[in-house]
N, C-alpha and C positions, 0 to 999 in steps of 0.2 A: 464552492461547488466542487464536488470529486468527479472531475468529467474523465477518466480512464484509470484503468489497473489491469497489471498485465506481468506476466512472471516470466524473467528471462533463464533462460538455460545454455551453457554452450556460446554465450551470445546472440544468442536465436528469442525472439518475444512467441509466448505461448498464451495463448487469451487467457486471463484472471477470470476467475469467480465472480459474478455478478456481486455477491459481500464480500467486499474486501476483507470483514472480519478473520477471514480464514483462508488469505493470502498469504500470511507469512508462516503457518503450517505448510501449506502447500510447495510455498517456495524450498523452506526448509528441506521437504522429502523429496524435490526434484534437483536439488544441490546447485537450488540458481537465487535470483530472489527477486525482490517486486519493484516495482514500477506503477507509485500514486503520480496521477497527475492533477493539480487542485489549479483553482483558479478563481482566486480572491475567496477563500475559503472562510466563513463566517467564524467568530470566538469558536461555537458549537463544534462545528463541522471539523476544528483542525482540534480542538481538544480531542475528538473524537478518536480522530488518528493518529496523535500522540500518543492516548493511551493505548491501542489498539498494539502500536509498533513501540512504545515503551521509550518516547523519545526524551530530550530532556526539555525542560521548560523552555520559555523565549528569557533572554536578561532581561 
């Protein structure tokens, strides 16, 4: 489950987008970056976020 997202700047947390989908724009254009907080996140739900954030597979 993705129970928070929140984009930090400065060191300072600025509340995330309700869709994380357009977190890491966001983060991008505020020169800070994000902040998923998952917990025990299904197959789905972390494929989700890997693609979203472009991360690399599990081994």
């Amino acid at each position: 489950m993705i129970v928070d997202c929140a984009i930090y700047r400065d060191g300072h947390r600025t509340e995330g987008p309700e869709d994380f989908s357009g977190a890491l724009e966001d983060a991008r254009a505020a020169k800070g970056f994000v902040w998923i907080g998952l917990h025990e996140p299904t197959t789905d739900e972390f494929a989700l976020v890997s693609r979203e954030f472009g991360l690399h597979p599990p081994p």
